[in-house]
GUVEXMAR-390406 format. One line per 2 residues: number of its first residue (from 0); their letters; for each residue x, y, z of C-alpha. Coordinates in Angstrom, 1 decimal. Layout:
N
NUM = a = X,Y,Z ~ ...
***
This chain:
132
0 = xx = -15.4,-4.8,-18.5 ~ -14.6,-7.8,-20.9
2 = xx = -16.2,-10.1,-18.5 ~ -19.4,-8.0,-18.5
4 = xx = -19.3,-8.0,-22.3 ~ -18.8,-12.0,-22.0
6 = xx = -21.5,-12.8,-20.0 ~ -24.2,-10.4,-21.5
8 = xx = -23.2,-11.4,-25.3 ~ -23.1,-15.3,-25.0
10 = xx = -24.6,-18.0,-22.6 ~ -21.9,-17.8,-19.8
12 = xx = -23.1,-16.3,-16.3 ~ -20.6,-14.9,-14.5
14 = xx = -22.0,-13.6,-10.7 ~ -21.9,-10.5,-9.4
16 = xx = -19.5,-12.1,-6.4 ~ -17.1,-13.4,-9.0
18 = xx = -16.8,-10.3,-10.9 ~ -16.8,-8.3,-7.7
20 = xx = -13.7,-11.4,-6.2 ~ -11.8,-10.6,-9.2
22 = xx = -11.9,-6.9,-8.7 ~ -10.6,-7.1,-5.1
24 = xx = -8.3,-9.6,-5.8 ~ -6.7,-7.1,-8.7
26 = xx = -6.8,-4.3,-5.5 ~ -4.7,-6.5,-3.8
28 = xx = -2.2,-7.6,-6.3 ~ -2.3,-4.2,-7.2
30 = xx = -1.4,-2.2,-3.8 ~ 1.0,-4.4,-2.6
32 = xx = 2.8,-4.0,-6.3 ~ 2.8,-0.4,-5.3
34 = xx = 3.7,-0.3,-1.3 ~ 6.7,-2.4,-2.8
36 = xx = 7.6,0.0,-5.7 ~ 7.3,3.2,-3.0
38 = xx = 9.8,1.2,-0.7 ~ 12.2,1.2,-3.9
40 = xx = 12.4,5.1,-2.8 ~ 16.2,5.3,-1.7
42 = xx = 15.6,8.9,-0.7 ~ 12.3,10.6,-0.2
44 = xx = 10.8,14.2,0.8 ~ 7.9,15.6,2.1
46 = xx = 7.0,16.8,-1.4 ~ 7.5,13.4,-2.7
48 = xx = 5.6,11.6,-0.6 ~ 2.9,14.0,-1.1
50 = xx = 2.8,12.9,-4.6 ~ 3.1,9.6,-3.9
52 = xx = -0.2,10.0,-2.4 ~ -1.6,12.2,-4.9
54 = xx = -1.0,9.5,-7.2 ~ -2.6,6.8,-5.6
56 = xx = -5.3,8.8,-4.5 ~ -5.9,9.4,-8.3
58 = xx = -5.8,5.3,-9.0 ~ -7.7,4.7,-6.4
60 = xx = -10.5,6.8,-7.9 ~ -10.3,5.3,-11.2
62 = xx = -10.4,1.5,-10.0 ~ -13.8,2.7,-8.2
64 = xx = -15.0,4.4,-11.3 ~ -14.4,1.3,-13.1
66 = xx = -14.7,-1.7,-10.3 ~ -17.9,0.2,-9.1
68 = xx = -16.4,-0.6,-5.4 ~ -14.7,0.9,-2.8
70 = xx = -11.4,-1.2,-1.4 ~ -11.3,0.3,2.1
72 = xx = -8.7,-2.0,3.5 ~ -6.5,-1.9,0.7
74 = xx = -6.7,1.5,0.4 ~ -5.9,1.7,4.5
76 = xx = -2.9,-0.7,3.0 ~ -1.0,2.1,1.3
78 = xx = -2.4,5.4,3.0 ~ -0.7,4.0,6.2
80 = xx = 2.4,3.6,4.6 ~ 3.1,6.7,2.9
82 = xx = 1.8,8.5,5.9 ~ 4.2,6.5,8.3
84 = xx = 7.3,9.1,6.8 ~ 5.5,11.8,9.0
86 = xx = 4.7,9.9,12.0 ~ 8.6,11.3,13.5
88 = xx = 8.8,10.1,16.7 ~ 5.6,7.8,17.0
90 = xx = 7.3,5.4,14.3 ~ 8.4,3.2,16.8
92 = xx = 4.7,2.5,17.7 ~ 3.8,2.1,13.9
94 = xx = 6.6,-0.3,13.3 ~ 6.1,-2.4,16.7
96 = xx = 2.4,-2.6,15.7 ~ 2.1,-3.3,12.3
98 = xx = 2.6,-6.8,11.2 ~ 1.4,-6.2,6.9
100 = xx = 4.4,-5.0,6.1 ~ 7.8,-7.0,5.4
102 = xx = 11.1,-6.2,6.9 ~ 12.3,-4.6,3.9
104 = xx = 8.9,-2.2,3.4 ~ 9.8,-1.1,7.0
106 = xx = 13.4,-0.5,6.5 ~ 12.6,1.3,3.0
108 = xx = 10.3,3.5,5.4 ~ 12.9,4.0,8.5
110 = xx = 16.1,5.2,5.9 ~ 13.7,7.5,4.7
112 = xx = 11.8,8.9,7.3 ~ 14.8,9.2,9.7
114 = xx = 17.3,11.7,9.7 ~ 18.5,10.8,13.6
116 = xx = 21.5,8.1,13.1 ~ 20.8,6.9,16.6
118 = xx = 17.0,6.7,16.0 ~ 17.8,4.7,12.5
120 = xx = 19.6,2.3,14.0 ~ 17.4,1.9,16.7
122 = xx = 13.8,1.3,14.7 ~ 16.5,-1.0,12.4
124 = xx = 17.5,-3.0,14.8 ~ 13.8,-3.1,16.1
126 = xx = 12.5,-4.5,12.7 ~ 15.4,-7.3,12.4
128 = xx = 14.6,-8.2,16.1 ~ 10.8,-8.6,15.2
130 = xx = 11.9,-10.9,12.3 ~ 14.0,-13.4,14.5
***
């Protein structure tokens, strides 16, 4: 909003690919910042991740409000991680397919999402395999 007041109140020109650079570069920044806070998480629920995505759903639609944009692939960024806690049994597939995410998003994800000892320590030692 300030560079819009800026460039309408004084001689400066700032694009409409600028303006709208700057707004997916702050999507970026901004995602990531919160895929790494929900890998924080120590312990997680169903209800909690619920409102994990109830809460970004909810910033989502106030950085279009304001950006005037839509940020489908950062938006695909974080919906696929929260939604990877109820993948059970396909998590192996996420986790051998999915190459956005760093070793300690994934293993944030697996001590979360798994219950199974066995199946832990198996997508574990599948994530610190993939990083060797």
């Amino acid at each position: 909003m300030r560079l819009e007041e800026l460039s309408s109140s004084s001689s400066i020109v700032i694009s409409k690919e600028v303006i709208s650079s700057l707004w997916d570069s702050y999507a970026h920044v901004v995602t990531h910042v919160l895929v790494e806070g929900f890998a924080g998480a120590k312990k997680c629920s169903a209800a909690g991740r619920a409102l994990m995505q109830l809460d970004f759903t909810h910033f989502l639609s106030v950085l279009e409000m304001l950006s005037g944009m839509k940020h489908p692939i950062h938006q695909q960024y974080v919906d696929q991680y929260i939604k990877a806690f109820y993948m059970g049994s396909s998590l192996e597939e996420f986790i051998v397919s999915q190459k956005n995410y760093s070793a300690r998003h994934m293993t944030a994800l697996i001590n979360c999402a798994c219950s199974d000892k066995k199946l832990r320590q198996k997508l574990l030692n599948l994530v610190e395999g993939s990083n060797n």
